[in-house]
N, C-alpha and C positions, 0 to 999 in steps of 0.2 A: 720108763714106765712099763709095767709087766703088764699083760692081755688081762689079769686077775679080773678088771673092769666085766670083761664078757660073762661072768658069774653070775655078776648083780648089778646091772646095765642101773636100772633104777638107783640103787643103793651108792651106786659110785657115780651117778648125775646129782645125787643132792648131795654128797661129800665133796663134788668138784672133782673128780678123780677119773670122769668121764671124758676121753679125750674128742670122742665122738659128739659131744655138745655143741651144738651152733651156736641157742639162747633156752634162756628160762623162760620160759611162757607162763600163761595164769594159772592154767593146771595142769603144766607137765613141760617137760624137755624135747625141743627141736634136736633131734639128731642127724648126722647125716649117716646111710646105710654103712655096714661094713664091706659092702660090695656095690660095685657101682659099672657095672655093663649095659646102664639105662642109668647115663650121667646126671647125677641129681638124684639120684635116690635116696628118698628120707625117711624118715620116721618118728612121730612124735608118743613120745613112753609117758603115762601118766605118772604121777607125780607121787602116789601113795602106792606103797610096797606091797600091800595086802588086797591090792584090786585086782581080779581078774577080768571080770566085766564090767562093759558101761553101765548095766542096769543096779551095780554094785555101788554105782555112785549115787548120792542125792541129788538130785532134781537141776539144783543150781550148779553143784560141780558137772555134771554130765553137761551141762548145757556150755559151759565152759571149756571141757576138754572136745566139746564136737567144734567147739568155735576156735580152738585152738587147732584143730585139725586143717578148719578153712583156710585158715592164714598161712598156717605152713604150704598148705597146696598152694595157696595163690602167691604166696615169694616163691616156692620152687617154678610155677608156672611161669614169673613175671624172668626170673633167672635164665632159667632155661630157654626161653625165646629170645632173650638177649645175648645167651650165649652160641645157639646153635638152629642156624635158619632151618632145619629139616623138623625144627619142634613139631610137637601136633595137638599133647593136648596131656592132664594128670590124670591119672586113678587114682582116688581114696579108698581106702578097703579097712575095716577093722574084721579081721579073721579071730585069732586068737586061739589056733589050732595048734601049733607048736609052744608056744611059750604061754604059760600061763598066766602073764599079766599084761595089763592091759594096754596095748599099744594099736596105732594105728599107721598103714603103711600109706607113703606119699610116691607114686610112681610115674616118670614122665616118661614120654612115646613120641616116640620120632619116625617121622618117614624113613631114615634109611634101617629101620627093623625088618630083619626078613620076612619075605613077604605072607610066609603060611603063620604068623606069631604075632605080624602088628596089630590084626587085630582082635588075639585072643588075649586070655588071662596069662599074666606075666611066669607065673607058679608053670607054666607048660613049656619055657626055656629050660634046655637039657642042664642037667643037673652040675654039671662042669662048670657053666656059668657063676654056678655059689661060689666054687673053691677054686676057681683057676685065678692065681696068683696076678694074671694081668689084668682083671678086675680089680680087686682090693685096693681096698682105701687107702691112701696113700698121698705124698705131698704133692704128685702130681695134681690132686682135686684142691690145692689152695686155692685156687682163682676161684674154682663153682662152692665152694665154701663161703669163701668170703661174698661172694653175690648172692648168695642166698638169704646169707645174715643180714647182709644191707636193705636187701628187700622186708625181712622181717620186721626190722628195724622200721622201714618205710612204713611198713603196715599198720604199725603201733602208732605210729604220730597221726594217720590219717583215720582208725578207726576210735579214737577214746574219747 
């Protein structure tokens, strides 16, 4: 499969094309990041191509894609303390200053984050951290992949 995906992150999660998919949620796609230097990094893309904002949504979609957001943090949450005793806790963030459509970031925080950065905004990690190839996604993250989905999973049978 060619990166093409990274064009139309949305357009290639509802084509299936999206390799970075976890699950289908109610109003948008559980992704896992394309970088992950704070393991478990997610992100959940809403689901229509032409949204840029939440406020862009109706009433009930919005309330859906915020509640989609919960669940992802809380299987990344419930993951990630299952996978790494330094856990500490997620940030939800919907920015929406680079890309134009509407996504929301899921970020987990660990105690062993240096110490002038754990407890600031993740965006303040030196720039290298995006592109430095020992981040990226890759099959080393099958395990926090699959524990995230299973949590997802989890959360759907216990909230519906």
């Amino acid at each position: 499969m060619t990166d093409d995906w990274r064009e139309d992150r949305i357009g290639s999660a509802v084509r299936g094309e999206n390799p970075t998919v976890l699950r289908r949620l109610e109003a948008g796609f559980a992704v896992i990041g394309d970088v992950q230097f704070l393991p478990g990094y997610s992100v959940l893309l809403a689901d229509e191509l032409d949204v840029q904002r939440l406020s862009d949504l109706p009433k009930p979609k919005r309330m859906s894609f915020l509640s989609d957001m919960d669940r992802l943090g809380e299987a990344v949450e419930r993951a990630c303390r299952r996978l790494d005793p330094a856990f500490r806790r997620v940030n939800l963030e919907i920015l929406g200053n680079t890309d134009s459509f509407l996504h929301a970031h899921v970020w987990p925080r660990f105690d062993w984050e240096p110490g002038e950065l754990v407890g600031k905004p993740v965006w303040l990690y030196p720039s290298e951290r995006w592109s430095d190839e020992r981040f990226a996604l890759g099959s080393q993250h099958d395990a926090l992949r699959q524990a995230i989905g299973v949590e997802l999973d989890g959360l759907s049978l216990t909230t519906e």
